[in-house]
Every structure is written in C-alpha cells, then in structure tokens.
N, CA, C and O atoms as a GROMACS GRO file, in nm:
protein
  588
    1UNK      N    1   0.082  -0.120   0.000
    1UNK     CA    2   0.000   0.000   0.000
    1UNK      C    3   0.087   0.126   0.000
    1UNK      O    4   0.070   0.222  -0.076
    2UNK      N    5   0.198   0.112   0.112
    2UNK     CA    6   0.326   0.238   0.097
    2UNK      C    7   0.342   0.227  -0.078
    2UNK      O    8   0.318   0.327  -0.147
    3UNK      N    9   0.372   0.138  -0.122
    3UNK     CA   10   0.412   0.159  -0.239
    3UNK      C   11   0.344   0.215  -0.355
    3UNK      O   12   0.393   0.275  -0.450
    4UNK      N   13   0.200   0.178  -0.326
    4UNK     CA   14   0.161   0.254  -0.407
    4UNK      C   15   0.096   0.384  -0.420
    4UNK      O   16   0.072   0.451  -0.521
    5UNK      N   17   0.072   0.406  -0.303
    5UNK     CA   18   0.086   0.548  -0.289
    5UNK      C   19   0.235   0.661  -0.312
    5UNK      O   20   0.233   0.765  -0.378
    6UNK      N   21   0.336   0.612  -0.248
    6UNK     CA   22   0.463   0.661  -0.310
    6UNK      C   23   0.444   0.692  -0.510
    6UNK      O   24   0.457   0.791  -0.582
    7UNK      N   25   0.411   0.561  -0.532
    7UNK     CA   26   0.402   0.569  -0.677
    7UNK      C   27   0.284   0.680  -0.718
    7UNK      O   28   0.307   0.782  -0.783
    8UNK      N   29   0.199   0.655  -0.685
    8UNK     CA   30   0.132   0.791  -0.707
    8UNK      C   31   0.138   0.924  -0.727
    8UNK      O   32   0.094   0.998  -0.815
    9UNK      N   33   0.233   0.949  -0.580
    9UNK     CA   34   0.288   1.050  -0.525
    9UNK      C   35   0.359   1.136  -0.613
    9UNK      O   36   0.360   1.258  -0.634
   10UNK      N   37   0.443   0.989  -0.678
   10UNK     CA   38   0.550   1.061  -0.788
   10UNK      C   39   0.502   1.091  -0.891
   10UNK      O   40   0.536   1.193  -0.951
   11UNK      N   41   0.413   1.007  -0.933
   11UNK     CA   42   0.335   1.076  -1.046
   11UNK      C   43   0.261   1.202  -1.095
   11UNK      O   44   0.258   1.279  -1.191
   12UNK      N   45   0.192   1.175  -0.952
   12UNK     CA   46   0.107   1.354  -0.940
   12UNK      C   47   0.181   1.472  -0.921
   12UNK      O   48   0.171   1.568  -0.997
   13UNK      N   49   0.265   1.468  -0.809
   13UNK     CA   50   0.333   1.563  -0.800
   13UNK      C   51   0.386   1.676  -0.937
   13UNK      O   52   0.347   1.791  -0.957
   14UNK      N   53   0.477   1.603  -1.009
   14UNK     CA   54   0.532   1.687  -1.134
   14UNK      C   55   0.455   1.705  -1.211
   14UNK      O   56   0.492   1.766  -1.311
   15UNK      N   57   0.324   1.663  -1.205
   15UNK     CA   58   0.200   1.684  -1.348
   15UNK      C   59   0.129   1.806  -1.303
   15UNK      O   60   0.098   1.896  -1.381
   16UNK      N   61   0.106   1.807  -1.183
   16UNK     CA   62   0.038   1.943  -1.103
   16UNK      C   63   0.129   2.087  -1.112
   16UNK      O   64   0.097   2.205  -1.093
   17UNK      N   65   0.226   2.036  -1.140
   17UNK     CA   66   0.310   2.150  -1.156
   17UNK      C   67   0.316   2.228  -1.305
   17UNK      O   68   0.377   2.332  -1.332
   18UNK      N   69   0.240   2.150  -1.386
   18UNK     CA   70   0.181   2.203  -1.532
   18UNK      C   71   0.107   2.279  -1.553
   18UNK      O   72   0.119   2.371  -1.634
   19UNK      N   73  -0.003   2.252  -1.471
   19UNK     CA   74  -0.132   2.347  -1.447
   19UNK      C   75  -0.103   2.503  -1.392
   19UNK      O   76  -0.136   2.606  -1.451
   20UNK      N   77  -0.048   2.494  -1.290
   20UNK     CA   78  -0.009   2.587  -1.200
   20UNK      C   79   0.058   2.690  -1.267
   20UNK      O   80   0.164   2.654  -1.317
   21UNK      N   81   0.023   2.824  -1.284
   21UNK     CA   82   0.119   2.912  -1.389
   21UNK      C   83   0.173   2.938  -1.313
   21UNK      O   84   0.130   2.942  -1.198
   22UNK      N   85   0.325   2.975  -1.360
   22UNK     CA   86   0.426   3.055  -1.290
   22UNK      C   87   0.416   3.171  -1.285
   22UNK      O   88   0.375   3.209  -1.394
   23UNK      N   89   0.439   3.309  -1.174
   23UNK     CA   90   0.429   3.424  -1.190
   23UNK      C   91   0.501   3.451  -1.282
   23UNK      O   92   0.619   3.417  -1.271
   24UNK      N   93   0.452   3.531  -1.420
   24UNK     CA   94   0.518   3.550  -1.518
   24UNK      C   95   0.583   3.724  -1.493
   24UNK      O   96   0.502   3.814  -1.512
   25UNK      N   97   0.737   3.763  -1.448
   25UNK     CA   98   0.759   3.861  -1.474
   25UNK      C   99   0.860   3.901  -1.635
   25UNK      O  100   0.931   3.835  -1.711
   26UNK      N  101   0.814   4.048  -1.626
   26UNK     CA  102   0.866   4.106  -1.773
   26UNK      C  103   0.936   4.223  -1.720
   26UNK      O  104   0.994   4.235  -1.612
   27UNK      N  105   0.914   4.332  -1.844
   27UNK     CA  106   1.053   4.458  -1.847
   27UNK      C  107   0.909   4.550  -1.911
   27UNK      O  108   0.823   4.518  -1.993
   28UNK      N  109   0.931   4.694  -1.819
   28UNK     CA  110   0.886   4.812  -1.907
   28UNK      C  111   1.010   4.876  -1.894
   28UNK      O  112   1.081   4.910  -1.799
   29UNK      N  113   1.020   4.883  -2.070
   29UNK     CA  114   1.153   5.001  -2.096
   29UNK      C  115   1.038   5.169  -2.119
   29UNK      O  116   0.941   5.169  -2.194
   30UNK      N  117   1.082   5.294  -2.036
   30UNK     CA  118   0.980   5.381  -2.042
   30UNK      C  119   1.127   5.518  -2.128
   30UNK      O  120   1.236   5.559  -2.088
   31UNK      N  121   1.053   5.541  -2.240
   31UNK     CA  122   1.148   5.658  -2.308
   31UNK      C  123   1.096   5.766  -2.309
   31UNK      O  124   0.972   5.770  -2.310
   32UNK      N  125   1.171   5.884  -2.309
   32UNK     CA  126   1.081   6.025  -2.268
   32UNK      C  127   1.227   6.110  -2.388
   32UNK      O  128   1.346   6.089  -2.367
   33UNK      N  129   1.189   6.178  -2.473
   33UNK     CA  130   1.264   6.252  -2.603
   33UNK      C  131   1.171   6.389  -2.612
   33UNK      O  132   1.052   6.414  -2.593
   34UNK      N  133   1.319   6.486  -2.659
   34UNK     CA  134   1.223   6.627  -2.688
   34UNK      C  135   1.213   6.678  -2.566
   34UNK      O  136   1.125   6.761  -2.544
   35UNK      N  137   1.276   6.649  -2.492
   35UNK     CA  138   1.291   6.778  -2.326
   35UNK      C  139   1.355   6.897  -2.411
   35UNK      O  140   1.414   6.917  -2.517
   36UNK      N  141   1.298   6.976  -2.274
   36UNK     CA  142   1.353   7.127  -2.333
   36UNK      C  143   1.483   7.137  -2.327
   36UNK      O  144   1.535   7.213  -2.408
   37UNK      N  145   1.565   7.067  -2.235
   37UNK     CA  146   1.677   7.058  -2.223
   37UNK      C  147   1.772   6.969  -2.196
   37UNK      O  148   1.762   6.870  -2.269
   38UNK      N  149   1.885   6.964  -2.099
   38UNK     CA  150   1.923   6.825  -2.068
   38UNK      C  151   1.973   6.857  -1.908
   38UNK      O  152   2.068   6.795  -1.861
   39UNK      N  153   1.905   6.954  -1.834
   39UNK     CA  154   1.926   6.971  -1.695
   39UNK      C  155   1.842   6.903  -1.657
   39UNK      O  156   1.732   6.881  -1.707
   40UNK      N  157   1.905   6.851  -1.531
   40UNK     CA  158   1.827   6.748  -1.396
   40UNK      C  159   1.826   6.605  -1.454
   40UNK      O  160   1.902   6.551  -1.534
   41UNK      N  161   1.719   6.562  -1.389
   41UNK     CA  162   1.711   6.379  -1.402
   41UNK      C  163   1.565   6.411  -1.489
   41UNK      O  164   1.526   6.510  -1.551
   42UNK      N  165   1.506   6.278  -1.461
   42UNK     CA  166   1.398   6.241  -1.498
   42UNK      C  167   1.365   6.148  -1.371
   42UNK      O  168   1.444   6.078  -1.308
   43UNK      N  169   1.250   6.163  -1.352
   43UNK     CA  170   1.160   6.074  -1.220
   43UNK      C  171   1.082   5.963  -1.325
   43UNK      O  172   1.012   6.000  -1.420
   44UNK      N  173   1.097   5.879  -1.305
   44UNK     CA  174   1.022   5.753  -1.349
   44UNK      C  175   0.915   5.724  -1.279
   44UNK      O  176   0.935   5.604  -1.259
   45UNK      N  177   0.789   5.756  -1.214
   45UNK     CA  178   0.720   5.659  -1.144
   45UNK      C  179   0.613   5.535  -1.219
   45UNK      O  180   0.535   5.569  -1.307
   46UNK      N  181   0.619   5.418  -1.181
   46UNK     CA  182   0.526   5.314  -1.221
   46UNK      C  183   0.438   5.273  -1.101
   46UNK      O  184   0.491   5.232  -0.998
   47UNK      N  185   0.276   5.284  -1.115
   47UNK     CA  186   0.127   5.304  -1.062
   47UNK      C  187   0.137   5.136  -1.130
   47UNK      O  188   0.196   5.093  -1.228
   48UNK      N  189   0.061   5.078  -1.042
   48UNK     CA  190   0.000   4.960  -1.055
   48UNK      C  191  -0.151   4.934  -0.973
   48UNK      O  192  -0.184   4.822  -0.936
   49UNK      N  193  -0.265   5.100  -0.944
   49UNK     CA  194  -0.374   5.090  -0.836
   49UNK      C  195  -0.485   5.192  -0.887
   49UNK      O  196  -0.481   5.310  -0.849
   50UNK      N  197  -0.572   5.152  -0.961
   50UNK     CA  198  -0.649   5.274  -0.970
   50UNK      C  199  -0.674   5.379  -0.871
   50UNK      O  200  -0.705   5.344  -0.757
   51UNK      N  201  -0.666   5.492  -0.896
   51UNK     CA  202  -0.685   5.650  -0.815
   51UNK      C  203  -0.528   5.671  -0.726
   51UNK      O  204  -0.528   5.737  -0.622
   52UNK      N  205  -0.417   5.617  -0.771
   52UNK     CA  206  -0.297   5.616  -0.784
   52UNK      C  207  -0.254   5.752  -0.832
   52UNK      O  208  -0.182   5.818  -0.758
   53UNK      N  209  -0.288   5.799  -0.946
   53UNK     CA  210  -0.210   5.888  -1.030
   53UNK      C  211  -0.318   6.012  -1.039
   53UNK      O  212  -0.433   5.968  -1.039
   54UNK      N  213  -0.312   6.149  -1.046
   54UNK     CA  214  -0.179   6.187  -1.024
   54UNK      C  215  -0.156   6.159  -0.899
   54UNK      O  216  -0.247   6.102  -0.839
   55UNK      N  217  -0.010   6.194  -0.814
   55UNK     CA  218   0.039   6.143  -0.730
   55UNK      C  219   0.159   6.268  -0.683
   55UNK      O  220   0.277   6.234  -0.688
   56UNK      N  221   0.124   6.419  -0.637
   56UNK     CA  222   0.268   6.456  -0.627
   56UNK      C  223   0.382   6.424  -0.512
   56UNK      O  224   0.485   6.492  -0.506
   57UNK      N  225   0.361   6.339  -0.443
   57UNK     CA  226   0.442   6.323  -0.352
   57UNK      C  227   0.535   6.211  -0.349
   57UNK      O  228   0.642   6.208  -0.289
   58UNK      N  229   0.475   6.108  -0.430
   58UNK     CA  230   0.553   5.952  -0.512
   58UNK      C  231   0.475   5.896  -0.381
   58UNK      O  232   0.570   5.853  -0.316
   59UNK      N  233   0.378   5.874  -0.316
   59UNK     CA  234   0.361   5.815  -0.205
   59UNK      C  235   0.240   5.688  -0.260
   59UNK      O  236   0.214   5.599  -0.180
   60UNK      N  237   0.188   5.687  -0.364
   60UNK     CA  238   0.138   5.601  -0.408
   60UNK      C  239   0.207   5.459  -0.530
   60UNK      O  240   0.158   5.350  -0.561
   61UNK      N  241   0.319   5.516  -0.566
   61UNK     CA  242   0.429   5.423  -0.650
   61UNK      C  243   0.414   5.298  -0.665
   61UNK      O  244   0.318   5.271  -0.592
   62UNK      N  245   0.451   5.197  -0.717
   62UNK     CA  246   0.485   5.067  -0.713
   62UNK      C  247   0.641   5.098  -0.721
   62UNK      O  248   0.697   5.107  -0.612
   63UNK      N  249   0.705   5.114  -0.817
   63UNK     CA  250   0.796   5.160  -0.839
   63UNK      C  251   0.823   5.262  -0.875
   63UNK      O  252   0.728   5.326  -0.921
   64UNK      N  253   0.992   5.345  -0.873
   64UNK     CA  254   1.003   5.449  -0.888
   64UNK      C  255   1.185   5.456  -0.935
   64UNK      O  256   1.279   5.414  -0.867
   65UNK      N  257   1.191   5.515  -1.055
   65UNK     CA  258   1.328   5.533  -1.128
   65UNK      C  259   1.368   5.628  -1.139
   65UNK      O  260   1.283   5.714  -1.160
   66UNK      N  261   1.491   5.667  -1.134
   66UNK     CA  262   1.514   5.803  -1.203
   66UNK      C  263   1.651   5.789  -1.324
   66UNK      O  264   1.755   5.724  -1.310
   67UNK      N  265   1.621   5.848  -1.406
   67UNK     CA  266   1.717   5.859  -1.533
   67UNK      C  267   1.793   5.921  -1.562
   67UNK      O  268   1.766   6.018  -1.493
   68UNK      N  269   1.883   5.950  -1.620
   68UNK     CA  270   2.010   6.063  -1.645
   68UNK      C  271   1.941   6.106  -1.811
   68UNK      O  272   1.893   6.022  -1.887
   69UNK      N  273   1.949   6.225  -1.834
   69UNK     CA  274   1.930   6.284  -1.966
   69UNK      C  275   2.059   6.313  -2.071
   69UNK      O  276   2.146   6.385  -2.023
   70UNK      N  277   2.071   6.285  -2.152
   70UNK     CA  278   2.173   6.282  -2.237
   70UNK      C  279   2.110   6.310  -2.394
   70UNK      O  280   2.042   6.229  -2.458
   71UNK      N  281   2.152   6.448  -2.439
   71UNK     CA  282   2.077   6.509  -2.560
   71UNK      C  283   1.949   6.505  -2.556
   71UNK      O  284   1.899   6.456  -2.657
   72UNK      N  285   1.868   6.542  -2.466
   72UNK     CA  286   1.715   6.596  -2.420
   72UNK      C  287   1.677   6.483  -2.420
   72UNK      O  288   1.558   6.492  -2.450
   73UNK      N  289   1.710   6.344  -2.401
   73UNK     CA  290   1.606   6.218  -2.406
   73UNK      C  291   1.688   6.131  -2.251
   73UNK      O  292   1.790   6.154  -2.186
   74UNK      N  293   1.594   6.041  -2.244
   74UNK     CA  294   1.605   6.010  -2.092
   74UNK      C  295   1.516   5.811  -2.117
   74UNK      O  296   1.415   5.798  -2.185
   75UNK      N  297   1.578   5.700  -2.054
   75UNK     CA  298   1.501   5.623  -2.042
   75UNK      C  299   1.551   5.559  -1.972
   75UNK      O  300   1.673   5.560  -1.953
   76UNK      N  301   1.421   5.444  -1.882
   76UNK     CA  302   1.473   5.325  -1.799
   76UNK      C  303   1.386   5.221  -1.800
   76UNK      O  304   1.289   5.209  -1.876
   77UNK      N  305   1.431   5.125  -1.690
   77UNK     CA  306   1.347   4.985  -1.756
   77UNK      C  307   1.364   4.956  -1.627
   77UNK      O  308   1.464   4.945  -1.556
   78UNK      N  309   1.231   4.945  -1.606
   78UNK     CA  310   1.185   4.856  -1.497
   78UNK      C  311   1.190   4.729  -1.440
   78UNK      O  312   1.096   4.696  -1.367
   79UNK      N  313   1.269   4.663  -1.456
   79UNK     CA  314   1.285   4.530  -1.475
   79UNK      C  315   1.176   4.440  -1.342
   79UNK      O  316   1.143   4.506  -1.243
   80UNK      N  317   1.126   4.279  -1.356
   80UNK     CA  318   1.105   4.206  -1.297
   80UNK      C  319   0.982   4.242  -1.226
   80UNK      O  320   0.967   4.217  -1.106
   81UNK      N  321   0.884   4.306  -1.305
   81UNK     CA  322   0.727   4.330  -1.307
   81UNK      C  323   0.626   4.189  -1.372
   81UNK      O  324   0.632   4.111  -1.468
   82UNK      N  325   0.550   4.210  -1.271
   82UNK     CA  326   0.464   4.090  -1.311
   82UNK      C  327   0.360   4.121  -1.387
   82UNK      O  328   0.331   4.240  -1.374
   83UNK      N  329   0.296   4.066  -1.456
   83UNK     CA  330   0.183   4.087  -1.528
   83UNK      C  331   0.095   4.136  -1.464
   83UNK      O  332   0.053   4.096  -1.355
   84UNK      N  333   0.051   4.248  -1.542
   84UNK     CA  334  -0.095   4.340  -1.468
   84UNK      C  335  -0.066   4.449  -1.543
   84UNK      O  336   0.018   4.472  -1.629
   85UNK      N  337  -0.189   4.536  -1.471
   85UNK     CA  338  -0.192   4.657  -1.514
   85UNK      C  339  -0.117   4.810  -1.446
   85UNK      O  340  -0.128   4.863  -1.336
   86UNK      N  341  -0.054   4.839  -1.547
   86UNK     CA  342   0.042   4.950  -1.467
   86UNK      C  343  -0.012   5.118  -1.570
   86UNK      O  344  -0.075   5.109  -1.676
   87UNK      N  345   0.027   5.239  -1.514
   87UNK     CA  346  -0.003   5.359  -1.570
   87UNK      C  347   0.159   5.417  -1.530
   87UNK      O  348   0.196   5.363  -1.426
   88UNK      N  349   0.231   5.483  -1.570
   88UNK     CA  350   0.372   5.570  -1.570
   88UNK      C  351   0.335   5.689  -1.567
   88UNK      O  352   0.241   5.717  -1.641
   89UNK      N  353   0.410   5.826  -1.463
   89UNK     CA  354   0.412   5.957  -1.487
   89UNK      C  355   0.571   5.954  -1.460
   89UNK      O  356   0.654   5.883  -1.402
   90UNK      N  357   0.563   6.083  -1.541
   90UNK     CA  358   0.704   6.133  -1.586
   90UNK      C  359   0.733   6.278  -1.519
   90UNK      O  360   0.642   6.359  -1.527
   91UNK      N  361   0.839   6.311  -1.462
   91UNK     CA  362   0.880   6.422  -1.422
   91UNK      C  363   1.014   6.444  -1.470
   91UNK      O  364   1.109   6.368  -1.459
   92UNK      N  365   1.007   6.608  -1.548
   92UNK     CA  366   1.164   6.637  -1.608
   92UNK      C  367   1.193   6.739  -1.478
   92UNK      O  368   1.155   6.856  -1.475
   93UNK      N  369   1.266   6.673  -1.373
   93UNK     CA  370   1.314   6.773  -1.261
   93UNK      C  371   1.436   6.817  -1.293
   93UNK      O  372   1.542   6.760  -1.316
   94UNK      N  373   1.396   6.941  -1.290
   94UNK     CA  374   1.548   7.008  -1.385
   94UNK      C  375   1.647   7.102  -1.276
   94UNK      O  376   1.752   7.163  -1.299
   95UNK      N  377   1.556   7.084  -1.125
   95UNK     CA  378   1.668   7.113  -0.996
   95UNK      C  379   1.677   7.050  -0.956
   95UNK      O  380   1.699   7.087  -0.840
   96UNK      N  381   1.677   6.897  -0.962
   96UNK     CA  382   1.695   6.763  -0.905
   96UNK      C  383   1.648   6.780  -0.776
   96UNK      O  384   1.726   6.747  -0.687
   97UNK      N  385   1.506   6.838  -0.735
   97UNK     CA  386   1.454   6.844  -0.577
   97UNK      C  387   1.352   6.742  -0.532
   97UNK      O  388   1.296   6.734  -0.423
   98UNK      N  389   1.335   6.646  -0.671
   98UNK     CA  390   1.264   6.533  -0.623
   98UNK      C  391   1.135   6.528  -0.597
   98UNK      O  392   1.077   6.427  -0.557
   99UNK      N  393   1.080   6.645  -0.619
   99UNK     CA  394   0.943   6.732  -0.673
   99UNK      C  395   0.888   6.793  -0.747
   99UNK      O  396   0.963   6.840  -0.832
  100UNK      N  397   0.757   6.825  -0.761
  100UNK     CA  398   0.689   6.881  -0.862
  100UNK      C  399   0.694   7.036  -0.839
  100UNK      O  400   0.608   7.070  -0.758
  101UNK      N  401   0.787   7.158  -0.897
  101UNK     CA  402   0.806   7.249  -0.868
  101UNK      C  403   0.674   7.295  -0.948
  101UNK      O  404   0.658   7.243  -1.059
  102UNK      N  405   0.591   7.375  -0.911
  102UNK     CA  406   0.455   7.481  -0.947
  102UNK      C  407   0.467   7.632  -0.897
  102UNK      O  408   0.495   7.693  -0.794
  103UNK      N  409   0.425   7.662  -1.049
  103UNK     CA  410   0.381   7.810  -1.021
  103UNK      C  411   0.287   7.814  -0.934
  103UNK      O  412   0.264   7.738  -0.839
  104UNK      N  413   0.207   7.953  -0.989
  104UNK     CA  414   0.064   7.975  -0.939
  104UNK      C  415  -0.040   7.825  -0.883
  104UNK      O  416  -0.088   7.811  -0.771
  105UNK      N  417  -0.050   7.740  -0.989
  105UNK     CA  418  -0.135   7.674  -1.006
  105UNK      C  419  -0.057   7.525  -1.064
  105UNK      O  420  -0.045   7.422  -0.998
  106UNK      N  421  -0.002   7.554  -1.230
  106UNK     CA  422   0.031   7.510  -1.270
  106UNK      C  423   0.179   7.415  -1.253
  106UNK      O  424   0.259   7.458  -1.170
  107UNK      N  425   0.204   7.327  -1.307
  107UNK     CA  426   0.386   7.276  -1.282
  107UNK      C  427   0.458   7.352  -1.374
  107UNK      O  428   0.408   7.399  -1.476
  108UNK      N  429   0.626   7.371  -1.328
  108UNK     CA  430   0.672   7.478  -1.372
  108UNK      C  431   0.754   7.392  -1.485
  108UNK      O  432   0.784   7.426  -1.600
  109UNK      N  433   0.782   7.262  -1.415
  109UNK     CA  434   0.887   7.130  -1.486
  109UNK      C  435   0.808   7.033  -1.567
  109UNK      O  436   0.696   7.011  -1.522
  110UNK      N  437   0.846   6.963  -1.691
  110UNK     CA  438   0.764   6.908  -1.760
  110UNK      C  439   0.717   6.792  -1.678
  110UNK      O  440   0.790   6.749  -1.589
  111UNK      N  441   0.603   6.741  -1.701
  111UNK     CA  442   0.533   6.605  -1.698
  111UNK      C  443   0.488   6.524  -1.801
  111UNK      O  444   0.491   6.553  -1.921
  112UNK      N  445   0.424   6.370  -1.724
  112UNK     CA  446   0.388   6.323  -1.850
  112UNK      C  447   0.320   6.190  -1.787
  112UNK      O  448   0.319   6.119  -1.686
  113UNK      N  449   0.274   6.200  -1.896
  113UNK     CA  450   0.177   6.024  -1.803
  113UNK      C  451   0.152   5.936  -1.934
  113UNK      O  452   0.119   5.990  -2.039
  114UNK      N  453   0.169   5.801  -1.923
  114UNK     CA  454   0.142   5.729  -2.047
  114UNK      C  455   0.003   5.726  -2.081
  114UNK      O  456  -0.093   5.707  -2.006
  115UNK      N  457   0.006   5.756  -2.246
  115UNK     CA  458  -0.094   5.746  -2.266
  115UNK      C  459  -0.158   5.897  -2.325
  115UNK      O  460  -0.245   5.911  -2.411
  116UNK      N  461  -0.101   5.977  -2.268
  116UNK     CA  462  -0.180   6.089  -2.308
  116UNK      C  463  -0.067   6.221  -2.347
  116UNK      O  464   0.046   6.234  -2.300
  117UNK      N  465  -0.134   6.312  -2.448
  117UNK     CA  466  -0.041   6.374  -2.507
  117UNK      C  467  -0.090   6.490  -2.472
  117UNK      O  468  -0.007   6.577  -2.498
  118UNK      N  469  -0.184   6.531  -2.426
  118UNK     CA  470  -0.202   6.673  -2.348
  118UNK      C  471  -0.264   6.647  -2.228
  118UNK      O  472  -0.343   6.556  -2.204
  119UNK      N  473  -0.214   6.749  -2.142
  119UNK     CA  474  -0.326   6.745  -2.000
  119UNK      C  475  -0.382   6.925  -2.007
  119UNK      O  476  -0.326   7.013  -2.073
  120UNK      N  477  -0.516   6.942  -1.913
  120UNK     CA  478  -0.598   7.053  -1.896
  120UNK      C  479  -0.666   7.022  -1.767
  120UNK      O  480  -0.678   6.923  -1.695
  121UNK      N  481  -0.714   7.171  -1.764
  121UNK     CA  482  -0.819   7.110  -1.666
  121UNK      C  483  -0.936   7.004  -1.661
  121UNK      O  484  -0.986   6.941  -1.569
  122UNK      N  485  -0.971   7.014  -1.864
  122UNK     CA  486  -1.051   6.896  -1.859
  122UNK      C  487  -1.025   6.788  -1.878
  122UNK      O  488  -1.108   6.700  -1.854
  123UNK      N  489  -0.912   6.763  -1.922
  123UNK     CA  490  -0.846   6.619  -1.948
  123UNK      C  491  -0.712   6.631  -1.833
  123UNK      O  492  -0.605   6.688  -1.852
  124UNK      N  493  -0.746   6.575  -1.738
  124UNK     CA  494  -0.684   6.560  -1.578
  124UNK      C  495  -0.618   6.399  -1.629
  124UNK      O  496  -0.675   6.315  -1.698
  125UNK      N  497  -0.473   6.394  -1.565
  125UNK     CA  498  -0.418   6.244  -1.606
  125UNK      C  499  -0.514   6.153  -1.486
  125UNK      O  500  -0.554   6.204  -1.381
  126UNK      N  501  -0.533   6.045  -1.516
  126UNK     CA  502  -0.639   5.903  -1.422
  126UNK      C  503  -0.577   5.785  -1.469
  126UNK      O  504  -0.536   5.772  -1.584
  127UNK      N  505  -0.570   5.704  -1.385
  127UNK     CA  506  -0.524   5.558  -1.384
  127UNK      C  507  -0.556   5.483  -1.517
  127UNK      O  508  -0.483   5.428  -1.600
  128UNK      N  509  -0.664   5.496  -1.510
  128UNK     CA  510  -0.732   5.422  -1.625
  128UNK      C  511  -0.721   5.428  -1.734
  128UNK      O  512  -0.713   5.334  -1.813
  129UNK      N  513  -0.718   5.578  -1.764
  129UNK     CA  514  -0.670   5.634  -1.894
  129UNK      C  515  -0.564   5.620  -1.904
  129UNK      O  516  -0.546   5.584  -2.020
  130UNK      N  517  -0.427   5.630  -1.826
  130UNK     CA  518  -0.313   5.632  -1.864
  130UNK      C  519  -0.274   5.464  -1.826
  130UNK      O  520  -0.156   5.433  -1.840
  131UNK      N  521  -0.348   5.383  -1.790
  131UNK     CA  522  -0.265   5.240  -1.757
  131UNK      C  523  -0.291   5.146  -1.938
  131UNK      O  524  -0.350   5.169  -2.043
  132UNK      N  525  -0.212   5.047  -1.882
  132UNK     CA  526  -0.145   4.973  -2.000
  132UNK      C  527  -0.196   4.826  -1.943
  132UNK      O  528  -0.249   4.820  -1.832
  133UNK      N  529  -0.179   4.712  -2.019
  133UNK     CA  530  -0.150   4.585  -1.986
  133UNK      C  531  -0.062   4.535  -1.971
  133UNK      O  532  -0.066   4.454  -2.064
  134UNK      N  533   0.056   4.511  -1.903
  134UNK     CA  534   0.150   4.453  -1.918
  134UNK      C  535   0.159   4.293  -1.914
  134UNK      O  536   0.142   4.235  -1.807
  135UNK      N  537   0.187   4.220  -2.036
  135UNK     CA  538   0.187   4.066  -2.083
  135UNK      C  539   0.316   4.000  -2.145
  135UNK      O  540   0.348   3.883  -2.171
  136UNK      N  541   0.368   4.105  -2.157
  136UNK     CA  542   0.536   4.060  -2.232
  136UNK      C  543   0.615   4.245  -2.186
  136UNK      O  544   0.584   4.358  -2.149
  137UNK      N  545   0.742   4.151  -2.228
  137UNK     CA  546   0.847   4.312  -2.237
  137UNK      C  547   0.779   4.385  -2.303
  137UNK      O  548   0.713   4.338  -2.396
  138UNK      N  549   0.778   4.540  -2.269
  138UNK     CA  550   0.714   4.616  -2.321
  138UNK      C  551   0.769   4.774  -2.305
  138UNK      O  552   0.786   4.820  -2.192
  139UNK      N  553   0.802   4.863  -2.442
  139UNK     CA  554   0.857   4.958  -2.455
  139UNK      C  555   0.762   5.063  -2.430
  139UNK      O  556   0.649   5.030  -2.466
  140UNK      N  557   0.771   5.182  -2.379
  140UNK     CA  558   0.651   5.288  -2.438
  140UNK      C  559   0.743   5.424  -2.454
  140UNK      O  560   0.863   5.430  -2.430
  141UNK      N  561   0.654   5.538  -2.502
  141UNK     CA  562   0.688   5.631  -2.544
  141UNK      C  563   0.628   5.774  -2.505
  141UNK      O  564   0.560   5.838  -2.586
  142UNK      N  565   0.662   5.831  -2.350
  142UNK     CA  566   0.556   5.918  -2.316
  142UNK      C  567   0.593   6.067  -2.368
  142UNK      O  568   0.714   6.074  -2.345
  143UNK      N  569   0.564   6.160  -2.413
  143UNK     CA  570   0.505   6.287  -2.454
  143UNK      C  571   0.576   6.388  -2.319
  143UNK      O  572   0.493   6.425  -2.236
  144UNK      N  573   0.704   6.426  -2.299
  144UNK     CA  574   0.669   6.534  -2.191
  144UNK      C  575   0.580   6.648  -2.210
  144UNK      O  576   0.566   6.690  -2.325
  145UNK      N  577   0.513   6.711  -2.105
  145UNK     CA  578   0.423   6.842  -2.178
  145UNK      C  579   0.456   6.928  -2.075
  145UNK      O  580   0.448   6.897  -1.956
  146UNK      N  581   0.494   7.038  -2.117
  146UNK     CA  582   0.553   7.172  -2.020
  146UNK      C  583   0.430   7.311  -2.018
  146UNK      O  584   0.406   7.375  -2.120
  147UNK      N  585   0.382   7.331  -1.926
  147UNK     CA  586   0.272   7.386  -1.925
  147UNK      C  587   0.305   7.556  -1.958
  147UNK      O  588   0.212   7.637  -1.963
   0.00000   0.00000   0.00000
C-alpha cells in the first residue's frame, strides 16, 4: 500500500506543476525625447492601483526610477514586473529636488503620463486612462508636456 501510494505520489506531484502558472515577470523600458533641455534627471514613477495617479508626492508608486538625460532624451526599464496593469508619470526635474516644482497653479517642470499627449483642466491624467496591460516586455513612449 506504501508503495503505491509513493508511486502515485511521484506521479502527481510533477504533473500538477503544469497546471499551475508561474508568476510570469517582464521589463517596461519607459522613453521620454524632446525635453527642453538636458538639466536634472527624470523621475520615473510606475502606478500599478487605480486613483494612484496623479500622485505629487511619489507616495502612491509601485515603483520608482530616475534617469540621467543625455541630448534631451532620458530612459529606464523597470525590470522584474509581473503581469498586470500598470499607468507611468514622468517628471523632467530640472533642480533635481525630487518634486513637482509649481507656479501659481500650474507645474513649472515638464510632466507626463502614459498614454496621453495633453493634460488641462478637462483632461486631468487618471489611472485608467493612462494604464497599459502589461503581458510581455514592453517599450513605451511618453510625450513630456511643459505647461
């Protein structure tokens, strides 16, 4: 009876392990071109939570990168993200203070959120609108916009 349960054992074991998906992680490479200049970094943040974004303090993040600029373009890659849904905002901090410097109202330093190529008051960046699927490596291409 040991035995054949052992035999069993061995059988089932490695077949169950077929079914079972593996957490599949990938790569977002995020590129940002066409800054006004090539002062400061670039802030990378990656949102993986609806009502996440906007976000000025980075206190909602999944992750968070920052990039070196070299001839007004800037990129990084996120490595070892699992499948789901993620949204990216972009900050060109051009006094490297690790914030969203604002005028009056407005930001003084470019931004950017995937997905969208202008912001207003009526088109406000949102999770939803700016998130993606992530299912394989995946490149994108966000728009800085300087208000």
């Amino acid at each position: 009876m040991i035995r054949i349960l052992t035999i069993i054992f061995t059988l089932l074991i490695p077949s169950a392990s077929v079914f079972k998906k593996p957490n599949e992680m990938y790569s977002i490479t995020v590129e940002v071109h066409e800054l006004r200049n090539s002062k400061g970094e670039i802030q990378f943040a990656l949102y993986n939570k609806e009502g996440s974004i906007p976000d000025k303090d980075y206190s909602k993040i999944f992750k968070k990168l920052t990039g070196e600029i070299i001839e007004n373009s800037s990129s990084v890659t996120f490595a070892n993200v699992p499948e789901g849904t993620y949204a990216v905002n972009i900050l060109h901090d051009e006094d490297k203070n690790g914030k969203i410097d604002k005028g009056l109202i407005l930001p003084k330093e470019g931004i950017g959120f995937s997905n969208y190529q202008s912001i207003g008051l009526t088109h406000r960046p949102n999770f939803s609108k700016a998130s993606f699927v992530l299912k394989s490596d995946t490149t994108i291409s966000i728009k800085v916009i300087y208000m």
